[in-house]
Each structure stands twice: as structure tokens, then as C-alpha cells.
C-alpha positions as CSV (number, residue, x, y, z in Angstrom):
1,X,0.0,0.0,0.0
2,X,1.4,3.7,-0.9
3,X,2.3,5.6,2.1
4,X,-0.4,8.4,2.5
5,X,0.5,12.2,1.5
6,X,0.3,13.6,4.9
7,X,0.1,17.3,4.6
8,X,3.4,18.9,6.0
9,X,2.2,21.9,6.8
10,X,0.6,20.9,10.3
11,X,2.5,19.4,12.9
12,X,-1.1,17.7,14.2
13,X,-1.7,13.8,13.2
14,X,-5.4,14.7,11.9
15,X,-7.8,11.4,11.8
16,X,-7.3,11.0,8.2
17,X,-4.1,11.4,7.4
18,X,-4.2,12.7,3.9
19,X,-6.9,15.0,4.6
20,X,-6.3,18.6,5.0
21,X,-9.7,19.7,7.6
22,X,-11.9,22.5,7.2
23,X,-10.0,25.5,8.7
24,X,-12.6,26.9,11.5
25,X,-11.8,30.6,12.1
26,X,-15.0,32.3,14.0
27,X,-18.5,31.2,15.0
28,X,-22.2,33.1,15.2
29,X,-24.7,31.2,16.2
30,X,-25.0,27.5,14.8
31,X,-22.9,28.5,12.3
32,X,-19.1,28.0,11.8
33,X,-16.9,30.3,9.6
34,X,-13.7,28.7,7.8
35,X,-10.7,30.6,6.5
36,X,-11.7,30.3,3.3
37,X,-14.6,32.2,3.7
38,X,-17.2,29.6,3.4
39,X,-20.3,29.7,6.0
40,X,-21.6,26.4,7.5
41,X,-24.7,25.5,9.4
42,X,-23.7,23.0,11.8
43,X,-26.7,21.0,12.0
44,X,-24.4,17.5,14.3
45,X,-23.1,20.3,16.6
46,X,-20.3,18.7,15.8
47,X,-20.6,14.9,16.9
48,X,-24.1,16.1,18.8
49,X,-22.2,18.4,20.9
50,X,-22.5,22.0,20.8
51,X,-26.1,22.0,22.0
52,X,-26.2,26.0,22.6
53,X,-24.5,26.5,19.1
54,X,-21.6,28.1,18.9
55,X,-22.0,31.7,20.6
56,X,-22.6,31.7,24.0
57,X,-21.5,34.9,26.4
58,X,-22.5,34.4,29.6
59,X,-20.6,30.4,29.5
60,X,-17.4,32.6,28.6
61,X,-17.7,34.7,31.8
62,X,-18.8,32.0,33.6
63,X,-15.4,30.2,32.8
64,X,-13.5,33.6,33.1
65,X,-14.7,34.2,36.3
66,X,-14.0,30.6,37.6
67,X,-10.7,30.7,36.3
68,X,-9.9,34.3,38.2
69,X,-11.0,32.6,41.1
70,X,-9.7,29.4,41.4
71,X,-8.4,27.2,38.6
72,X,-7.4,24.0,39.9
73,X,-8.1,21.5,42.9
74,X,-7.5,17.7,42.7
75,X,-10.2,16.0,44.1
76,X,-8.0,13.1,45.2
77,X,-6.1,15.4,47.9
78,X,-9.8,16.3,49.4
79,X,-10.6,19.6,47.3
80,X,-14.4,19.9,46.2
81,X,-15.4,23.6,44.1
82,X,-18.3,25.6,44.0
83,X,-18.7,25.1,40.2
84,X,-18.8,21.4,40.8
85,X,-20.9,21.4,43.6
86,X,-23.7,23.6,41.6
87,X,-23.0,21.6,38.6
88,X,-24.4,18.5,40.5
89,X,-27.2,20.1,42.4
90,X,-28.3,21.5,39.1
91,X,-28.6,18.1,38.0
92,X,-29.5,16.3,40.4
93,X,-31.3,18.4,42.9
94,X,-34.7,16.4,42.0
95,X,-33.2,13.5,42.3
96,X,-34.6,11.5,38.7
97,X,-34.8,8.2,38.6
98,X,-33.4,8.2,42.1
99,X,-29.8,9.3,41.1
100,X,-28.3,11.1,43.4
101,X,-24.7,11.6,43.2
102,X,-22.4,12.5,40.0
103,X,-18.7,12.2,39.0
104,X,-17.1,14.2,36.6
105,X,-14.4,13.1,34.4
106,X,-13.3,14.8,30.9
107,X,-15.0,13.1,28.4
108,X,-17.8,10.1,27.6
109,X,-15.1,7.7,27.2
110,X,-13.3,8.3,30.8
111,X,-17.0,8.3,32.0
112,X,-17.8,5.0,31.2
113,X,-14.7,3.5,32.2
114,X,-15.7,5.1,35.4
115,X,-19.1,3.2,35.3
116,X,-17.7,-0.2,34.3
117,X,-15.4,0.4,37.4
118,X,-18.1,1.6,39.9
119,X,-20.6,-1.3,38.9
120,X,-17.3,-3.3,39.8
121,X,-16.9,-1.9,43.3
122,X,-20.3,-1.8,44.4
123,X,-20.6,-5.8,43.8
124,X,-17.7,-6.2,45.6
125,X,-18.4,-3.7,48.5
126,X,-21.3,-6.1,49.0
127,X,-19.1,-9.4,49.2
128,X,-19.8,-10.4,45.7
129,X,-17.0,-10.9,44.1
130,X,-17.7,-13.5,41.1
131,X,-19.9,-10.3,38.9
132,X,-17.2,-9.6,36.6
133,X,-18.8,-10.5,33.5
134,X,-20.5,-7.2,31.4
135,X,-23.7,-7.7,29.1
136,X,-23.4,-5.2,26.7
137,X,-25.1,-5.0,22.7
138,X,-24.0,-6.3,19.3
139,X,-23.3,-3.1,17.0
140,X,-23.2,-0.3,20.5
141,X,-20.5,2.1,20.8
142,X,-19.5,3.3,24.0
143,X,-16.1,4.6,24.1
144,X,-12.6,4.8,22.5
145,X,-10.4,3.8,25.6
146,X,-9.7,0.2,26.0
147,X,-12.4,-0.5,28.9
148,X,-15.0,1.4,26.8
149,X,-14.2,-0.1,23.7
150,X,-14.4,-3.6,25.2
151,X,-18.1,-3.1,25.6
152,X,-18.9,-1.8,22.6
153,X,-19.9,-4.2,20.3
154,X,-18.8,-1.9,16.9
155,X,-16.1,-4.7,15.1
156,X,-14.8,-2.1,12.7
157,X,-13.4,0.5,16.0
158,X,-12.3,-2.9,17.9
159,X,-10.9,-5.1,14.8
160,X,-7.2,-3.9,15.5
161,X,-7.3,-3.3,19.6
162,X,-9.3,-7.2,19.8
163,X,-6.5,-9.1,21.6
164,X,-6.1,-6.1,23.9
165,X,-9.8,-5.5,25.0
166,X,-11.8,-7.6,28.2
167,X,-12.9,-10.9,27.4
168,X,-15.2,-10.7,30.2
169,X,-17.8,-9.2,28.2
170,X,-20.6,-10.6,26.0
171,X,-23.2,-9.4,23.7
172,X,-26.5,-9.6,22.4
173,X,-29.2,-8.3,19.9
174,X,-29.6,-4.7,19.7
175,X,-33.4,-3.3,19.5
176,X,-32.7,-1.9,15.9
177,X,-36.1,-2.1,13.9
178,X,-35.4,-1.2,10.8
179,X,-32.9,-4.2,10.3
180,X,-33.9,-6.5,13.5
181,X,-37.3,-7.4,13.1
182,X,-38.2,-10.3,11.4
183,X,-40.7,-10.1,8.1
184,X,-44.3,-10.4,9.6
185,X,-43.0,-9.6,13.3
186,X,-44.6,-6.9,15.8
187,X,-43.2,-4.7,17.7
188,X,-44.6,-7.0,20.8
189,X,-43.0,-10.0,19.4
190,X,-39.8,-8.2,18.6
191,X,-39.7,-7.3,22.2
192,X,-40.2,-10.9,23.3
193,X,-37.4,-12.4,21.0
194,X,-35.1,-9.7,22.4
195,X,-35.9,-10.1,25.8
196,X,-36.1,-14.0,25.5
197,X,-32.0,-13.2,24.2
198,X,-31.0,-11.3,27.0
199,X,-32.3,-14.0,29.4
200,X,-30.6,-16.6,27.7
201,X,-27.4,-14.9,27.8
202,X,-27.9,-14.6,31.6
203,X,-28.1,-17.8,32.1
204,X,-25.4,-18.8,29.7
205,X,-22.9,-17.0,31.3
206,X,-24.2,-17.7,34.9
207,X,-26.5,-14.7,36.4
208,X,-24.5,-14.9,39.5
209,X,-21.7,-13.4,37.4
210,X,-23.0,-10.7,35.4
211,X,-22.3,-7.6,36.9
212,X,-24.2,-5.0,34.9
213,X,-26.1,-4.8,31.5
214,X,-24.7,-1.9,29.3
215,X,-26.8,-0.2,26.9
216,X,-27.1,3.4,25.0
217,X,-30.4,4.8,25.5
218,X,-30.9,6.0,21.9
219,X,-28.0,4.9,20.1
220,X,-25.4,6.9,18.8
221,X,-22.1,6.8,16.2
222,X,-23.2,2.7,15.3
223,X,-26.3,2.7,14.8
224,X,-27.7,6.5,14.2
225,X,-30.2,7.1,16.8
226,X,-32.4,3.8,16.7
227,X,-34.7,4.1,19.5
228,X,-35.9,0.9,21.1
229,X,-39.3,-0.5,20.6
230,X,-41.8,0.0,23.7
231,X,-41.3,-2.0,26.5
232,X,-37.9,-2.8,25.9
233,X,-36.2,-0.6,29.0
234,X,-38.5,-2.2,30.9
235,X,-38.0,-5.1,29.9
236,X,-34.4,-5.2,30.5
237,X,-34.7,-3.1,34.1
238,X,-36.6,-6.5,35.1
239,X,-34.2,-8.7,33.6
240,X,-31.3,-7.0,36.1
241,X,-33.4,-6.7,39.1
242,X,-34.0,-10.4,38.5
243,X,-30.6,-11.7,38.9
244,X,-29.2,-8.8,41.2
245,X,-27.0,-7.1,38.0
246,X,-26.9,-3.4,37.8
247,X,-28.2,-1.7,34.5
248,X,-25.9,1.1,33.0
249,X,-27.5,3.6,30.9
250,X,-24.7,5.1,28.1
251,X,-26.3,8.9,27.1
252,X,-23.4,10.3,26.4
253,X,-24.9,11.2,23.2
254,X,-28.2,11.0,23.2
255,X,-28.6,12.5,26.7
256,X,-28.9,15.9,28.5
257,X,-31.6,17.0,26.4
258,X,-31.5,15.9,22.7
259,X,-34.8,13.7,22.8
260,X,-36.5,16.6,24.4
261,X,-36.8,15.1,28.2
262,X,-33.3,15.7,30.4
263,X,-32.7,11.9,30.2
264,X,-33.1,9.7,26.8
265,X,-34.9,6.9,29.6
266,X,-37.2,9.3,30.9
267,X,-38.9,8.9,27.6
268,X,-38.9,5.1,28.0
269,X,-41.0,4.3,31.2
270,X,-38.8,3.0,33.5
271,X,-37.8,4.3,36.8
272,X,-34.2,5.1,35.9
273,X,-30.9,3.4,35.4
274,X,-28.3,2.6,38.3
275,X,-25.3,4.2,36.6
276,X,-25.8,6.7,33.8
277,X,-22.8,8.4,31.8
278,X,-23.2,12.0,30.0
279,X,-20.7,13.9,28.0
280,X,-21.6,15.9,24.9
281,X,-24.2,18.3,25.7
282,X,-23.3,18.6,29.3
283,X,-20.8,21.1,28.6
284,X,-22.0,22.1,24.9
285,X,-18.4,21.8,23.6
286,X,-17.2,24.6,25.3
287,X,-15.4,22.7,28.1
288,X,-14.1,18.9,27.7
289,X,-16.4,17.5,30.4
290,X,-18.5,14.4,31.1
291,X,-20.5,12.7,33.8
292,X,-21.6,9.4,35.9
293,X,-24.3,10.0,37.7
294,X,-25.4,6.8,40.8
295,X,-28.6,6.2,41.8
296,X,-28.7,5.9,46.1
297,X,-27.8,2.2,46.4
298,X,-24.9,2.5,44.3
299,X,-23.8,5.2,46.8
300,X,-25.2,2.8,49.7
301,X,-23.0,-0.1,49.0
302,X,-20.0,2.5,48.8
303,X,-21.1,4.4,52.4
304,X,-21.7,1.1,54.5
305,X,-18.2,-0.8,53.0
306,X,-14.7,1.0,52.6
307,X,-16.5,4.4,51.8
308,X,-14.0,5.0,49.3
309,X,-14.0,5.4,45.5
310,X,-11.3,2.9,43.7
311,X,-11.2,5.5,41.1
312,X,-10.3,9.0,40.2
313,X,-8.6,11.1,37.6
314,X,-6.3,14.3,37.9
315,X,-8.5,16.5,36.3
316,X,-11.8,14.9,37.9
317,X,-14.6,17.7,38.5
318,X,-12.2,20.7,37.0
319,X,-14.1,23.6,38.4
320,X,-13.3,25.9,35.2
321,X,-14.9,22.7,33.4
322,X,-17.9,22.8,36.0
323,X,-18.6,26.5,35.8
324,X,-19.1,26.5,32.1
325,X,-20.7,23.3,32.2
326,X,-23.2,25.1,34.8
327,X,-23.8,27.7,32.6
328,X,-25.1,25.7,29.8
329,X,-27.4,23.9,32.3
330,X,-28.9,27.3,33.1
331,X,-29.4,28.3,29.4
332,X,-30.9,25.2,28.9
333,X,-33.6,25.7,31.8
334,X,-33.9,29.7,31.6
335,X,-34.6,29.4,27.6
336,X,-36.8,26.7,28.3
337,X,-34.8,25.2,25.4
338,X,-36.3,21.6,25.9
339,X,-39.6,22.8,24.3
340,X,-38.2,24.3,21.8
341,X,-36.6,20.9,20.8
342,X,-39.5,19.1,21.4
343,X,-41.1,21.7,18.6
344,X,-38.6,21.7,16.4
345,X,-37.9,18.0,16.7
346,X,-41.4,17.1,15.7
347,X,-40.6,19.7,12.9
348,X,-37.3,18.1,11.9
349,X,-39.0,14.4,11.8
350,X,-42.1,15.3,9.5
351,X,-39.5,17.4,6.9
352,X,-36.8,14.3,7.1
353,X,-40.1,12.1,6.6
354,X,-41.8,13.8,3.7
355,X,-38.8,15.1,2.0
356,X,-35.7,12.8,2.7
357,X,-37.2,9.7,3.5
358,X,-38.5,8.8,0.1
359,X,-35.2,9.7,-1.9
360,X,-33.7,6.6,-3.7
361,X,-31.0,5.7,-1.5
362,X,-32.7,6.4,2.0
363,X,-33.6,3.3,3.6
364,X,-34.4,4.9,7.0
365,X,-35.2,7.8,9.2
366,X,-35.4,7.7,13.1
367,X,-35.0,9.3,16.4
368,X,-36.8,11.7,18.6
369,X,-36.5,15.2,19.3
370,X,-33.6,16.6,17.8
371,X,-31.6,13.9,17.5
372,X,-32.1,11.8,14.3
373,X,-30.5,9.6,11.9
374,X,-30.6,8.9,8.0
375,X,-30.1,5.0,6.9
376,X,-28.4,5.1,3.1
377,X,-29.1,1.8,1.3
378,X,-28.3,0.6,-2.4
379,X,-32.0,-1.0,-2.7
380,X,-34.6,0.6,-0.5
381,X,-36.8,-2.7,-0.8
382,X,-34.3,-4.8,0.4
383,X,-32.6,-2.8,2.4
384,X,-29.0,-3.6,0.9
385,X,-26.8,-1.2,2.3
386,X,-23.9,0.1,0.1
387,X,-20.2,-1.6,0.3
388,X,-18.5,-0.4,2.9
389,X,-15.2,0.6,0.7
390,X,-18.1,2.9,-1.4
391,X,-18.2,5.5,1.7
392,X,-21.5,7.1,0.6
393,X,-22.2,8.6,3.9
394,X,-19.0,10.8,4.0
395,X,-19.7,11.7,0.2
396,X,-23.1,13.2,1.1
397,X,-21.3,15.1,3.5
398,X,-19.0,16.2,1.7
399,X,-21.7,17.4,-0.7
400,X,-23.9,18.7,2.3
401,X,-20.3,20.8,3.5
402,X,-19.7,22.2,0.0
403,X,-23.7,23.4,0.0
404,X,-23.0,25.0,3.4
405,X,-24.2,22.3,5.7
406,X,-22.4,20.0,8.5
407,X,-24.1,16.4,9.0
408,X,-22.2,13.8,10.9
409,X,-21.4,11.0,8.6
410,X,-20.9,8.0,10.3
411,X,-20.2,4.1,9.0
412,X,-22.1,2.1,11.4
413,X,-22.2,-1.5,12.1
414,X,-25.3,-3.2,10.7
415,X,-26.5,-6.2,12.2
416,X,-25.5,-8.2,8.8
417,X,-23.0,-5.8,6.9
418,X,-21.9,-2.2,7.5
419,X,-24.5,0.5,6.5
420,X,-23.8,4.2,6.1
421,X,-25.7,6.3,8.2
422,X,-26.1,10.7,8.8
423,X,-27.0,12.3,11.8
424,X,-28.8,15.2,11.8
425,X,-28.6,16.9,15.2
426,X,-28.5,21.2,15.6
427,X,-28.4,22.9,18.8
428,X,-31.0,23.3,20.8
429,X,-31.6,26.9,19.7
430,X,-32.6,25.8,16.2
431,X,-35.3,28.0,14.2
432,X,-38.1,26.8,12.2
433,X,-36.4,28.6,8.8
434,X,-33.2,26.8,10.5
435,X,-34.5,23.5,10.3
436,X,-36.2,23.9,6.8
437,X,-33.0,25.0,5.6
438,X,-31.2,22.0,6.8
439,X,-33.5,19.8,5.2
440,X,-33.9,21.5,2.5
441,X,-30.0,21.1,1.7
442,X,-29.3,17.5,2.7
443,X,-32.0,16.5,0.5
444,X,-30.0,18.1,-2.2
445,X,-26.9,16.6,-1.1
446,X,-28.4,13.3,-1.1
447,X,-29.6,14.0,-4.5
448,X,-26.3,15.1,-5.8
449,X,-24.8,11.9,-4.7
450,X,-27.6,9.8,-6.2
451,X,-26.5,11.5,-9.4
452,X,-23.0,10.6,-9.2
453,X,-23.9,6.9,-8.4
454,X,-26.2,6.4,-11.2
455,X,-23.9,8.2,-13.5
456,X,-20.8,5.8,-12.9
457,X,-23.4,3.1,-13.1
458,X,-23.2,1.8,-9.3
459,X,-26.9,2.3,-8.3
């Protein structure tokens, strides 16, 4: 293979090596300026994380201020921060679901590493020692460091790292309808086949082993925002208090807002997860921040055995990370910026319906409030998805960034061969002409891709 032609003008190691990125100079809004003068909308906030857009004052002086005041204290030498403190009662004040106490790390990965290692501790805080094994989901993503990664059933991100990750995981079915349900199957049986699976694999592996079921609330980068089926939280909640195994909730993506309730599982009729992990729109991209949040017997097994945390991390609840963390969590309430996704979510999913869903080479469209994904596929009534090597999902946005529009293009992990997949998720301060425009252009990029396929005769 010829060596790539890595641009020698930047002393960074960008993700692609050849690639030269889009130079981002200045921001207004939800939209990002590049150097060479071209305006995009950024409708993924990024990889769904600059929830507030890109312009935010008051987050700046909250960080200045914090800063000024104090800009360090390591939590593992007894130092706590008025930033942090706030940042948990603000989330956590109400007590959802019954979680009560948060961690904060600097990213979604480092958070659920955290989690894997909490749900660790607390079985052996209460004397239970043989729950090391991890349920997790075929085709989930969870994280790029090595603990993460071992539960994330994605084989493309894990192919290389394999002999390196946990073997003490496991995985089963994910609740993804569009490809997972059988011909002639409803959602009711789909939901007992699934549940039937999870079972099984308890007792394969021996239920007095598992130590926690791993799942992403709304899926994210593998997947593109496949919400589960009714029932199916539930379902698993009863399946772990069952056999005594904790159920970890990943929302680092989908969380803190983007389905239009606070929590993705707040949406799912269950009474709330025993670890959770946030990350993206906690801190709305302008801080590196991310979260575990415990619901009270998590905390209880800690309190009544050594009382300590076998964890921690140097930068661990940063209060210049808190502050502007805080502040976004104050927008959010103040602007009452949940309705306005729940109205221009419902917006977004009858334009991506009616106007993207019945192109050629859209297979799919899911998700729930602003937070939604596009399926491409070859053949729409089979649902063959395109050949991985064919990248369609970057081309389309490549199209959608020369048109002036930023989608997240990300190769997923089909149940029986990769599919391409878009996600479609703008800050919470979206407008309705926002929104129409976005739609209005990836339909356009979609079509311009279309075009090029049928052209060189590969659709």
C-alpha cells in the first residue's frame, strides 16, 4: 500500500491522514466560519455536541470568572469547588430516577470506564466478588479507551485493539427495527425475542456473574439514533433486578436534552438506570467534560463498605470545566430550550419524513427530538446497504459541507454488513427557517450523490 500524502504543513496527526480539515476561524450562532470564507450550518453540533450553538457569552464569563477565582483543585487530595458542587445540584437536585450523586471526568469515554469500574466496586463492597462478567449489545459504541471499547460491540473500532480488550464481556441483539425485526414480526413479538436473548445470555454466562447490563439509551455513532421499541427498557430493568446485575444507561450522546426530556430513559417508562454516563451536551463543547451519575444504592454499598471510591482522575470535576458546564445547564432551563426541541424536533422528523425519507437511497429515518439519523441503502426494498469501501455517507457530506451544511457522517455497524448512516442533530436553539434549511440542503446533497452513483453506473 502507498504511504499516504500527509500534509506537511501541520504538525497535528489529523484522523485522516491525507486530509487537509476544514480550517474553522469564527462562529455566530449555529454557524461556523472557515478561513476560506465559506459559512456552514452546523446541524451534528459537531458529533451532537455544541447544543447552545456556537456563541454563548455568559458560558465565557462564567469560565473567566472561575478561572480568576480558582483554577485547579484535585479532588483526590480532598478539594471539592463551588462550580462542581452547583453543577451537580443542578442536575441532580430532583433526584430523577433516584440518582443522586455524580462524577465528573473529561470526556464520555473516561465516564464510562468510570461506570464499568463503579458497577465493579459496588458488587464487591457487598461481598460479591464473582460479577465480573458485562452484558453489553452487538453493533453499540460506547467509548474509545480500552475499557469502553471492550463493551462496545462496533467490530470495525475494535478489529485492530481485539486481543487487547476484556474478554469478560458478552453481547447480544440490539433493538434496531429497521434491520432487526423479522418479516411479519410486531413490535410486541420483537420485544419478546429480544428479551427472550438477554435472558438466555444470563443464564449462559451464569446470572451470578453478570455484573451490569450496558446499553445506549438511543444509540449513537453505530447505529444512528435507533430508539428501542416500547417496552424494551423495561423489559431489561426486570431482567437485572431479576438476577441482582446493575443496568448502566450510556447517554453520552443522546442525553442531557437531545430527545427533548433531560434523560433519553425518561422517555422510556422505566424508573431510571443505576449508573448513567453523560458527556456531549453537558458542557455544549465549550469545556471537555463528562459525567456518571449513581442512583442511592450505588452510593449505599460505597457508604456502608470502605467508603472510598477505587477510582479518580487528575482532572476529575475541573471547576473551570464545572462552571461553564453550569452555565449551559442554566441556558438550557432559563430558555426553556427543551420545548423548543420538542417543537422543532417534531418539525425536523415530518420534513426528514416527507422530504428525505422517500429519496432513492434512504432506507431509514429515526429518532426523537432533535436527534435523528438517516439509513443510506443501495436498494430501498431490500434494504441492501452500500459496500463499505463505497463511503456514501461521508460523500453526502462532503456534498452537504460544499452546499454549506455539517451532518455527521458515520459508518455504522449493521446487524449483517456495514450500512452508512447521517446524523442530523442542531443545537438546541434551532429555528423553524433553520431547520427547513437544513432539510432542505441534505435533500439536495443526497440528490447530488444519487446522481453521481447512477452516473458511474453503481446504483
Amino acid at each position: 500500500m502507498a504511504p499516504a500524502a500527509v500534509p506537511q504543513q501541520s504538525n497535528i496527526l489529523h484522523r485522516v491522514l491525507a486530509d487537509k480539515p476544514h480550517h474553522a476561524v469564527s462562529s455566530s450562532g449555529i454557524n461556523i466560519h472557515l478561513a476560506n470564507l465559506h459559512n456552514v450550518i452546523d446541524a451534528a453540533g459537531g458529533a451532537s455536541v455544541a447544543v447552545l450553538g456556537h456563541t454563548q457569552p455568559s458560558v465565557i464569563e462564567a469560565l473567566t470568572k472561575q478561572m480568576t477565582d480558582i483554577s485547579y483543585v484535585y479532588s483526590g487530595a480532598g478539594y471539592s469547588s463551588n462550580s462542581a458542587e452547583e453543577l451537580a445540584s443542578l442536575i441532580l437536585s430532583e433526584k430523577p430516577g433516584g440518582l443522586c450523586k455524580a462524577i465528573f471526568v473529561c470526556s464520555g469515554s473516561e465516564a464510562m470506564e468510570c461506570a464499568l469500574k463503579l458497577a465493579r466496586q459496588y458488587h464487591c463492597e457487598r461481598g460479591d466478588m464473582k460479577r465480573i462478567h458485562y452484558i453489553s449489545r452487538k453493533n453499540s459504541y460506547h467509548g474509545n479507551t480500552l475499557g469502553a471499547l471492550g463493551v462496545s460491540g462496533h467490530p470495525g473500532r475494535r478489529a485492530i485493539y481485539e486481543d487487547m480488550l476484556s474478554k469478560n464481556v458478552s453481547f447480544v441483539e440490539p433493538c434496531y427495527v429497521y434491520r432487526g425485526k423479522k418479516e411479519g414480526e410486531d413490535d410486541k413479538a420483537y420485544l419478546e425475542r429480544l428479551t427472550a436473548g438477554i435472558e438466555e445470555e444470563f443464564q449462559r454466562v451464569g446470572a451470578d456473574k453478570v455484573a451490569a447490563f450496558v446499553a445506549e439509551t438511543v444509540s449513537g455513532a453505530s447505529l444512528g439514533c435507533a430508539t428501542a421499541v416500547s417496552g424494551y427498557f423495561k423489559a431489561v430493568r426486570e431482567v437485572c433486578n431479576k438476577y441482582g446485575a446493575l443496568m448502566i444507561l450510556d447517554e453520552v450522546m443522546c442525553g442531557m436534552g437531545k430527545t427533548g426530556t433531560l434523560h433519553a430513559w425518561q422517555q422510556e417508562g422505566i424508573t431510571g438506570p443505576d449508573i448513567q454516563t453523560v458527556a456531549k451536551a453537558l458542557g455544549g463543547g465549550f469545556v471537555p467534560i463528562g459525567g456518571v451519575l449513581m442512583n442511592q444504592k450505588v452510593v449505599d454499598a460505597l457508604a456502608s463498605g470502605t467508603g472510598i471510591l477505587q477510582h479518580g482522575h487528575t482532572y476529575q470535576a475541573h471547576p473551570g470545566a464545572c462552571a461553564a458546564a453550569a452555565e449551559v445547564q442554566k441556558i438550557i432551563k432559563r430558555d426553556n430550550l427543551m420545548q423548543n426541541v420538542m417543537e422543532q424536533g417534531k418539525l425536523l422528523e415530518k420534513l426528514l419524513k416527507e422530504t428525505v425519507l422517500p429519496l432513492k437511497i434512504v432506507g431509514d429515518v429515526r429518532g426523537r427530538g432533535l436527534y435523528w439519523g438517516v439509513e443510506l441503502v443501495s436498494d430501498k426494498e431490500t434494504k441492501r446497504p452500500f459496500d463499505r469501501g463505497m463511503a456514501v455517507s461521508s460523500k453526502v457530506g462532503a456534498s452537504a459541507m460544499a452546499l454549506g451544511l455539517g451532518v455527521l457522517p458515520t459508518p455504522g455497524a449493521g446487524s449483517e454488513a456495514p450500512v452508512d448512516i447521517l446524523i442530523v442533530s442542531p443545537p438546541y436553539v434551532v429555528t423553524e427557517q433553520d431547520v427547513r434549511s437544513i432539510v432542505g440542503i441534505l435533500k439536495a446533497a443526497i440528490e447530488d450523490i444519487t446522481r453521481t452513483l447512477e452516473d458511474s453506473g453503481l446504483l
